[in-house]
C-alpha positions as CSV (number, residue, x, y, z in Angstrom):
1,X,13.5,23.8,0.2
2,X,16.1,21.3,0.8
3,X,17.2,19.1,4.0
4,X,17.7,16.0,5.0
5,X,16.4,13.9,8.1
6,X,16.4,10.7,9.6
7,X,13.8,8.7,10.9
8,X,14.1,6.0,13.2
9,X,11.7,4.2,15.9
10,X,11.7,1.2,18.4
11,X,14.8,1.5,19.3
12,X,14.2,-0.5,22.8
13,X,17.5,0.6,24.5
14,X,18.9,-2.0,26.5
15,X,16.5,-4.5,25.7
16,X,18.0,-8.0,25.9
17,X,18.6,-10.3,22.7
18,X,17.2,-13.3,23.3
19,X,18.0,-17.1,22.3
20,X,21.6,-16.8,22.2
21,X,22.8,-16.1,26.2
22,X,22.2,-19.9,26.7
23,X,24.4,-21.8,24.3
24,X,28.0,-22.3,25.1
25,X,30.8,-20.3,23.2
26,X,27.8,-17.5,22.4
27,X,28.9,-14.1,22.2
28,X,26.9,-13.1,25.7
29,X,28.9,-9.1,25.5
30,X,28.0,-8.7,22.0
31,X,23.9,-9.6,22.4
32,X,24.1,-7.2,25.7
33,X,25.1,-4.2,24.1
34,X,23.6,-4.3,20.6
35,X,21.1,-2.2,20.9
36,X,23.7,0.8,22.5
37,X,26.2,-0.1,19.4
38,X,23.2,0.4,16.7
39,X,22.0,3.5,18.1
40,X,25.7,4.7,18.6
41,X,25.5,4.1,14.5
42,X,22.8,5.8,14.1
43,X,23.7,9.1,16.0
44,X,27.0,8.8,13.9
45,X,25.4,8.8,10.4
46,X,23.1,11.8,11.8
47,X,26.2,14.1,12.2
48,X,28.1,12.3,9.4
49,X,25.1,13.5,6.6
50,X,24.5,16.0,8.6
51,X,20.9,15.9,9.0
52,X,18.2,18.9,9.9
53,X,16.9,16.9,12.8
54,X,16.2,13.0,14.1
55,X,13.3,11.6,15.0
56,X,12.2,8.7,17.1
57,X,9.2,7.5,17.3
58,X,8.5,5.6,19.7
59,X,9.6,3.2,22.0
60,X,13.3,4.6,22.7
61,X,13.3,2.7,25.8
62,X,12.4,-1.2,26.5
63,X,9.9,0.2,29.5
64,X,11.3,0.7,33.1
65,X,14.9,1.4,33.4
66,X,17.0,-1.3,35.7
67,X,19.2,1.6,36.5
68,X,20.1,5.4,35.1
69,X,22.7,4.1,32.9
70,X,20.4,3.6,29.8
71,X,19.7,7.3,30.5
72,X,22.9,8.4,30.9
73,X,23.6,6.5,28.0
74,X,20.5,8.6,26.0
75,X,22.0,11.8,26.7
76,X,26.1,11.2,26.0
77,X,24.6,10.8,22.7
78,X,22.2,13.5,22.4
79,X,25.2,15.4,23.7
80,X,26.8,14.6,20.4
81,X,24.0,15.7,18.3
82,X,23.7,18.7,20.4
83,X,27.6,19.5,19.6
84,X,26.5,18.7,15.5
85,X,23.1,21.4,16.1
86,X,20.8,18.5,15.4
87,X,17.9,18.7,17.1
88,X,15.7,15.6,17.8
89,X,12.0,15.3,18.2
90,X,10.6,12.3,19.9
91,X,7.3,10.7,20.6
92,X,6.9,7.7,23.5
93,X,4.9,4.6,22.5
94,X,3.4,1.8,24.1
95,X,7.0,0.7,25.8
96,X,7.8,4.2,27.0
97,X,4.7,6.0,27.8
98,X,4.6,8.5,30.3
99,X,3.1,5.9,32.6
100,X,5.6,3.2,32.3
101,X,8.7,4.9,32.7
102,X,9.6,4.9,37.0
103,X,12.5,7.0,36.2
104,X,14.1,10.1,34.2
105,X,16.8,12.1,34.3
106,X,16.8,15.9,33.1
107,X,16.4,16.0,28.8
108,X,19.3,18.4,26.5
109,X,17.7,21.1,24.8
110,X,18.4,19.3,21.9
111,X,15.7,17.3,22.7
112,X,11.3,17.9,22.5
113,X,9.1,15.2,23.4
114,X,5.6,15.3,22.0
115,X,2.9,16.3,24.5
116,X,0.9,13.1,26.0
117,X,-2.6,14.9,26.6
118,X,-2.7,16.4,22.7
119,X,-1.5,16.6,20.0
120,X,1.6,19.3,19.7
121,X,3.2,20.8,16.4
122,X,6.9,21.6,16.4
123,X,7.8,24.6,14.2
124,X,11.7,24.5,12.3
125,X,11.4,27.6,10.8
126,X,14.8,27.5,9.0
127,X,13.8,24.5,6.7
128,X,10.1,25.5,6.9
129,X,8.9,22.2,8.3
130,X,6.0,21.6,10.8
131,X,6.6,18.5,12.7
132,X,2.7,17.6,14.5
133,X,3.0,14.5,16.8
134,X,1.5,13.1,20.1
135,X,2.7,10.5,22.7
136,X,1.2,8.0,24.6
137,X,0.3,8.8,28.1
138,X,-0.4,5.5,29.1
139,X,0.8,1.9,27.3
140,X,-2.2,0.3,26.3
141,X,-3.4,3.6,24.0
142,X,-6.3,1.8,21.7
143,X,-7.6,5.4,20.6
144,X,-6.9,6.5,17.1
145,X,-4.9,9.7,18.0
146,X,-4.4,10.9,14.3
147,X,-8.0,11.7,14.3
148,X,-7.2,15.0,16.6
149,X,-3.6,16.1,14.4
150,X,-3.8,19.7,13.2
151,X,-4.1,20.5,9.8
152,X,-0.8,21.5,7.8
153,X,0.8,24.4,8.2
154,X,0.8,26.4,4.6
155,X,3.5,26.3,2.9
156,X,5.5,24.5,5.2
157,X,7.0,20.7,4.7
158,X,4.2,18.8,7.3
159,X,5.5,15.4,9.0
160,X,3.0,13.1,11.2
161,X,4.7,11.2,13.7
162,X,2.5,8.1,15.1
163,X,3.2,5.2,16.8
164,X,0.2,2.9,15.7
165,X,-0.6,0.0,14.7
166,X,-1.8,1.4,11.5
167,X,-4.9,-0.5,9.8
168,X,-3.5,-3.9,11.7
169,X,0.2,-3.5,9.7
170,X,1.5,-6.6,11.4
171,X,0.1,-9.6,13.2
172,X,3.1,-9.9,15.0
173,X,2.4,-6.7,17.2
174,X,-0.3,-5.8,19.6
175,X,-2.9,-3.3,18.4
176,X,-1.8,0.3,19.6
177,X,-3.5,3.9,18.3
178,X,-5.2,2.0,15.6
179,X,-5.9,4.5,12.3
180,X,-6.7,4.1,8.7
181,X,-4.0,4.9,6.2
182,X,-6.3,6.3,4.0
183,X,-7.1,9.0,6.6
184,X,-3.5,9.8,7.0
185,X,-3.0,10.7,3.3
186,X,-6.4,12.8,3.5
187,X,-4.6,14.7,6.3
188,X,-2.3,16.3,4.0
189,X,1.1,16.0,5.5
190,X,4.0,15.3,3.4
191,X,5.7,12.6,4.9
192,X,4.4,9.9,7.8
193,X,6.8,8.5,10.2
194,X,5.7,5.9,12.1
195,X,7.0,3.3,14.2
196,X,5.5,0.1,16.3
197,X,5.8,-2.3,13.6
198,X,10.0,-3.8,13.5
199,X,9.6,-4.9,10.2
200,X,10.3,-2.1,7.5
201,X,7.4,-1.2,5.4
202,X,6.4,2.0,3.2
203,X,2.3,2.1,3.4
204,X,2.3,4.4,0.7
205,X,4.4,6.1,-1.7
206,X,2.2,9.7,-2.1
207,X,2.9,10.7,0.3
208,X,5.1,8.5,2.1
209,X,3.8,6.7,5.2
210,X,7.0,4.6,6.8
211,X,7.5,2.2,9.4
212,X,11.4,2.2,9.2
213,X,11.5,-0.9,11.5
214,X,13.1,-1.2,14.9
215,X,17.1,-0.5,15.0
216,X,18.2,-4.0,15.3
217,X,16.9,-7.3,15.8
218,X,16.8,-8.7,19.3
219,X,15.7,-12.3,18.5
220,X,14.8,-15.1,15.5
221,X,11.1,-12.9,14.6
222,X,13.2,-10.0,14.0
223,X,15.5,-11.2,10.9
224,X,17.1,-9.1,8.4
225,X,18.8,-6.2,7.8
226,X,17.3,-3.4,10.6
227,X,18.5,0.2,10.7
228,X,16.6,3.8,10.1
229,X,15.3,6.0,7.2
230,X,17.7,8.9,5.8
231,X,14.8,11.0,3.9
232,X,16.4,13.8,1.7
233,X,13.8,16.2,0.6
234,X,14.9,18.6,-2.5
235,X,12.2,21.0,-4.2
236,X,9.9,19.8,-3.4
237,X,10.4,15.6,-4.2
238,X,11.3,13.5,-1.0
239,X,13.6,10.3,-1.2
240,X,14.0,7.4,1.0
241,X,16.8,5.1,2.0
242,X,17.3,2.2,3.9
243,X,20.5,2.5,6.5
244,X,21.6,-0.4,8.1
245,X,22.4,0.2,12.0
246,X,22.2,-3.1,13.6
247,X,25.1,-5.1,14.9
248,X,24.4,-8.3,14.9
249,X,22.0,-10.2,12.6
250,X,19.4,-12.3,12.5
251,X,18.5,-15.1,9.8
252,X,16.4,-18.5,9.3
253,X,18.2,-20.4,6.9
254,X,16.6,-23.3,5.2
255,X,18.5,-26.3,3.9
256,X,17.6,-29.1,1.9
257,X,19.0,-32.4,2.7
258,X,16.7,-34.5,0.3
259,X,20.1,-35.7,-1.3
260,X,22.0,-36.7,1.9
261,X,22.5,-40.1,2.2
262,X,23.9,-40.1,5.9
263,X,23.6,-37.8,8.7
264,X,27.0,-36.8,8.1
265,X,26.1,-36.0,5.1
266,X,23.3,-33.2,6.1
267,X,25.3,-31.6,8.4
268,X,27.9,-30.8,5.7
269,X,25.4,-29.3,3.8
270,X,24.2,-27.2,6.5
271,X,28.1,-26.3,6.7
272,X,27.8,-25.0,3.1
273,X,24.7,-23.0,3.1
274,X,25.9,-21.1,6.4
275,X,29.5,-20.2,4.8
276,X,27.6,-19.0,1.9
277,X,25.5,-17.0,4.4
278,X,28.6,-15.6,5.4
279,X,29.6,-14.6,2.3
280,X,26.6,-12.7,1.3
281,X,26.6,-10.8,4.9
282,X,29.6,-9.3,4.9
283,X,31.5,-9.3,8.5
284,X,28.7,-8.5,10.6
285,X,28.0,-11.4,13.4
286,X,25.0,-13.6,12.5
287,X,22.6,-15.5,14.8
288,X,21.0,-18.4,12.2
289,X,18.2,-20.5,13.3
290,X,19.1,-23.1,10.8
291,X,16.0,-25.6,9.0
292,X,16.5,-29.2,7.5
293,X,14.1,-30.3,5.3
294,X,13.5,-32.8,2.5
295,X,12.5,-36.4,2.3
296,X,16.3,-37.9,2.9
297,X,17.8,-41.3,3.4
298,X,19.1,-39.0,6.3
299,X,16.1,-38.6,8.2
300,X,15.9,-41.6,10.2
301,X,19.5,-41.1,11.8
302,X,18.8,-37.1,12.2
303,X,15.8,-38.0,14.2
304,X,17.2,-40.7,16.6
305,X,19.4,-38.3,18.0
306,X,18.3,-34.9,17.6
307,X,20.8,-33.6,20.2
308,X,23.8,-35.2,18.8
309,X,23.3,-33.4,15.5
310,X,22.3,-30.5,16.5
311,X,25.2,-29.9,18.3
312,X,27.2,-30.9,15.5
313,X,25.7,-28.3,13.4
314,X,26.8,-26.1,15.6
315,X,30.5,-27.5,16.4
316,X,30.1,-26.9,12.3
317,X,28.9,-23.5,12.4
318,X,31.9,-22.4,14.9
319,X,34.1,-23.2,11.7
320,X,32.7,-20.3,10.1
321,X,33.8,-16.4,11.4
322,X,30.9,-15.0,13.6
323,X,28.2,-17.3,13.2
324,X,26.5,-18.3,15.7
325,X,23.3,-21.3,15.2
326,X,20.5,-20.3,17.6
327,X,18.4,-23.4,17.2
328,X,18.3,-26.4,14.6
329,X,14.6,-27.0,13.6
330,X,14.3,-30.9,11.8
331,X,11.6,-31.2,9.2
332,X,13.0,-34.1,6.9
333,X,10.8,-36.3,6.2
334,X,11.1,-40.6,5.4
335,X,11.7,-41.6,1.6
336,X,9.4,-44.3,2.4
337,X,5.6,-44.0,0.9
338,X,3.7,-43.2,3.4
339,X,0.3,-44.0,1.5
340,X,1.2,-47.1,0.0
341,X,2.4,-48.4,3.6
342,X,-1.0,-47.1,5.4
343,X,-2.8,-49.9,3.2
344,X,-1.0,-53.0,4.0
345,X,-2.5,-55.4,6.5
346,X,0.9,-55.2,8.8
347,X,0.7,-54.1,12.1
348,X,3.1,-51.0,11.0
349,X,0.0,-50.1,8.4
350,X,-2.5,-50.7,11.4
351,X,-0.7,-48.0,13.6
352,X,-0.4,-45.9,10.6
353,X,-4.1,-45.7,10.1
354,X,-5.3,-45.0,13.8
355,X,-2.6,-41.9,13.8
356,X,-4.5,-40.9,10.9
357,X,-8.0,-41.6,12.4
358,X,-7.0,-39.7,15.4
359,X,-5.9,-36.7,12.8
360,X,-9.8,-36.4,11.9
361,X,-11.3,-36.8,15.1
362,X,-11.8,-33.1,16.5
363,X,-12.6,-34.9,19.8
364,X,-9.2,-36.5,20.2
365,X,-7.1,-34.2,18.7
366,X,-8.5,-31.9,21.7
367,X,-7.2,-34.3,24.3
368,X,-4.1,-34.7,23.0
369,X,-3.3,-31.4,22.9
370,X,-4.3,-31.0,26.5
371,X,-2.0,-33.8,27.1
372,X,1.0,-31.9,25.0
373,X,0.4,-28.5,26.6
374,X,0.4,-30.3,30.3
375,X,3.8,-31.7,29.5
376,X,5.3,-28.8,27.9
377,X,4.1,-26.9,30.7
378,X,6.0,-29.4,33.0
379,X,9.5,-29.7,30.9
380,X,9.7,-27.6,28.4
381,X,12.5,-24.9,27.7
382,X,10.9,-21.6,29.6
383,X,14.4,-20.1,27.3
384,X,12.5,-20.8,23.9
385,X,11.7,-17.6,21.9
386,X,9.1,-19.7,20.4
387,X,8.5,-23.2,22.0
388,X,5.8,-25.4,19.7
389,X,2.0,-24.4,20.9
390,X,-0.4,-27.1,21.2
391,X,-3.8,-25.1,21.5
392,X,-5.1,-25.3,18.2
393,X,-6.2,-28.8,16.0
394,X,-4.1,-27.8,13.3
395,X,-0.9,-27.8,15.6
396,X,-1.4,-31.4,16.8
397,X,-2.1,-32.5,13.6
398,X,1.4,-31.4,12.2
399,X,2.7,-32.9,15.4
400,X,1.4,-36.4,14.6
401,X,2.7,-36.0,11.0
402,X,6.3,-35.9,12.9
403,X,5.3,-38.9,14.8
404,X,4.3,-40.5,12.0
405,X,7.8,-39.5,10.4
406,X,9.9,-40.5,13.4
407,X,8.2,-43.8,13.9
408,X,8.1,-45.6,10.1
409,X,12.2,-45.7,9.6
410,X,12.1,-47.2,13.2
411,X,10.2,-49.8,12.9
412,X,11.0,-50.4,9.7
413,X,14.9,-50.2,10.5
414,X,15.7,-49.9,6.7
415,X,13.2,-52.7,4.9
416,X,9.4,-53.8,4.5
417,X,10.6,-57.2,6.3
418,X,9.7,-55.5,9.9
């Protein structure tokens, strides 16, 4: 028995990258048709291998369809698996269930979508595999369907596939066809491809149970390399590899500024880390939400005018071949003690320790966030992939640490004489 196959999921055709679209200069074509470009790779490496078959588990479209073009789209490149003889088996998750999709266009015979009312096993008699899966009828599917998969077919090479949540993989994703991984490997299949979670992770190694991530990152919680898995399977011992799809990439890169002495300074360092980036990356475009931290002589001027330097990180970043800087987070922090100045009787030490009363007083940490979440709700930027949240103590808290941090060098305006 030997063949190869790939296994991809949440591929979200056509879904939008966010957090880009907004900035001047931003490469607006490039974030519209990534997805099409990674799933045009992907289709390409198929035929190049060749593989035995493809499958996709889940989530192949980003829900309803604007148009039939992201169908259209679908089948010019089944077509081109069709023209390899690759056959592709597909289940539809929580984004593309049966009840969420408003149109569809007439599948290739290349192509076998799982059953929505039951679970349905696919027989490929010429590699000897059994391929069980089932899809989601409706989007919010909170059942555990692997509880209802066949048993494996004897003799044959068994694959699951399961768009789940899978024993709560991720935090990040909402809980769909919840099941126990321990269950799956008492099942008895082979091999386990699953998809719902974007981040790549292998639950378990005997047999393998894979989230191969989604296809390629569409915004600053989906960093990293993002692609498919190519699983060879050679008597009877099954390997996995990583392939890289995705088109554009996504990074958070943290810089230390703690030994800037000027604004100017920073920024140059920020310059550096990104051209490293660069380096390491290859050619492929980056989107980089970049983060300065430290306690820096900097800090004061970074602060006064946030929007100044953040635009000069990007003028900066524009220097460098196909970066692009999403966002510019500041977390510096004053050189000055903090302590020690909380103790004198000044009245810079006197508003220093009612922020710090008002950190331990549940009461008025609640009102203050009421207070933040009215405002934000009132001016903030609706285009933030993930605007600050002021619903919890802990989250004002931090936020009066950065008051704290902005208001000492301002008052202080570089001495204890203030």
């Amino acid at each position: 028995m030997s063949f190869k196959f790939m296994h991809a999921a949440d591929i979200h055709l056509d879904s939008p990258l966010r957090g880009l679209e907004r900035y001047q200069g931003a490469p607006v074509e490039e974030v519209r048709g990534a997805s099409r470009r990674a799933f045009i790779h992907l289709v390409s490496e198929c035929i190049a291998q060749p593989v035995a078959f493809l499958l996709l588990v889940g989530d192949l479209y980003d829900g309803k369809w604007k148009d039939y073009n992201t169908g259209l789209f679908l089948l010019q490149q089944m077509a081109r698996l069709k023209a390899a003889g690759i056959p592709v088996y597909i289940v539809r998750g929580n984004h593309d269930a049966e009840n969420a999709m408003t149109k569809s266009l007439r599948s290739l015979d290349n192509m076998h979508v799982f059953s929505a009312t039951k679970p349905e096993t696919f027989l490929l008699a010429a590699h000897h595999v059994a391929l069980h899966g089932q899809s989601y009828e409706k989007a919010e599917t909170t059942v555990d369907l692997s509880l209802n998969y066949p048993k494996p077919v004897p003799g044959a090479f068994n694959i699951g596939l399961l768009h789940t949540s899978a024993d709560g993989s991720s935090s990040e994703h909402a809980t769909y066809a919840p099941c126990s991984v321990q269950k799956l490997i008492e099942r008895g299949y082979d091999y386990w491809a699953l998809g719902h979670v974007h981040k790549r992770r292998e639950l378990s190694v005997d047999p393998p149970i894979v989230f191969p991530g989604n296809l390629q990152g569409r915004h600053i919680r989906e960093t990293g390399p993002k692609g498919a898995t190519l699983v060879t399977v050679q008597n009877g011992r099954t390997t996995l590899e990583h392939r890289d799809f995705d088109v554009m990439r996504w990074f958070v890169q943290d810089v230390s500024v703690a030994e800037a002495r000027s604004a100017e300074a920073a920024i140059d360092q920020v310059h550096d880390a990104l051209a490293a980036l660069r380096q390491t990356e290859g050619d492929k475009p980056l989107a980089v939400r970049v983060r300065l931290h430290g306690a820096s002589e900097a800090h004061k001027d970074l602060l006064s005018d946030i929007d100044r330097w953040t635009n000069e990180v990007r003028a900066r970043g524009t220097e460098i071949a196909d970066v692009w800087v999403e966002k510019v987070i500041f977390e510096t922090r004053s050189p000055i003690d903090v302590a020690a100045m909380r103790l004198r009787a000044t009245p810079l030490g006197e508003l220093l320790r009612t922020l710090d009363a008002d950190r331990h007083d549940p009461i008025a940490l609640a009102e203050l966030g009421k207070e933040l979440t009215g405002l934000q709700e009132k001016f903030g930027n609706v285009d933030d992939v993930d605007p600050p949240a002021y619903n919890s103590a802990e989250s004002v808290f931090a936020m009066l640490d950065d008051v704290e941090q902005l208001l000492i060098p301002l008052l202080l305006e570089g001495g204890d004489s203030a």
